[in-house]
Residue, then its C-alpha position, 0 to 999 in steps of 0.5 A: x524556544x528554538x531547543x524546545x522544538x528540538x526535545x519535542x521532536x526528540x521525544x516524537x522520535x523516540x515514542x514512533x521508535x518505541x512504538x516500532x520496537x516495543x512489538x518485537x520486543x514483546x513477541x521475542x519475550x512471550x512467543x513458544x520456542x518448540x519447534x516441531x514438524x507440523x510448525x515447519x511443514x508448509x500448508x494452505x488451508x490446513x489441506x496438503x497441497x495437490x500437484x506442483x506447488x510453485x505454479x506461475x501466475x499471469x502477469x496480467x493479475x499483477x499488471x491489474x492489481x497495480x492499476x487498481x492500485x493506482x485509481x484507488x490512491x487517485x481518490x486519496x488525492x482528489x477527495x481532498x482537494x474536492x472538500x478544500x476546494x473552494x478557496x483554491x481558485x482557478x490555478x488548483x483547477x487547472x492542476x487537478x485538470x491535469x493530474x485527471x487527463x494524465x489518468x484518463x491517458x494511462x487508463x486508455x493505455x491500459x485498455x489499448x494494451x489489452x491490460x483491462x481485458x480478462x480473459 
């Protein structure tokens, strides 16, 4: 029984492998080789670019982005714990109180930062 178990995870292992490779695989067999200038020259949209660019970006766009990113995966964990709720008990609501109140302190850091700011 206990072997079983190892074959069925061996054979998981195998098929994600499988699964990770069989793309590079493919697109190593199929894609053209022939290179040429216009492949290789570097564009947006198609248009030449205009000016210098390699140009710097405020950090403020990043640190924003980041803190989106944070508030978002916080719905990832509260929209389960919202719908299992009911059979948790007070334990799970106090934890989830805390994981809220250590948002709401990095959400009033930001702002006291100026992060939220944009300008």
């Amino acid at each position: 029984m206990v072997l079983f178990n190892y074959v069925f995870i061996g054979a998981l292992l195998l098929g994600a492998i499988g699964f990770a490779a069989a793309p590079l695989v493919v697109v190593a067999i199929v894609a053209p080789r022939r290179r040429s200038r216009e492949k290789q020259d570097i564009y947006e949209c198609g248009l030449r670019t205009t000016g210098e660019t390699w140009i710097r970006f405020r950090i403020q766009y990043y640190i924003f982005a980041m803190l989106f990113v944070v508030f978002d995966i916080e719905t990832v964990f509260l929209y389960p714990w919202a719908v299992s709720y009911v059979g948790l008990g007070a334990f799970a609501l106090f934890e989830m109180v805390v994981f809220l109140v250590l948002l709401f302190a990095g959400l009033l850091y930001a702002w006291a930062k100026g992060v939220l700011r944009w300008v």
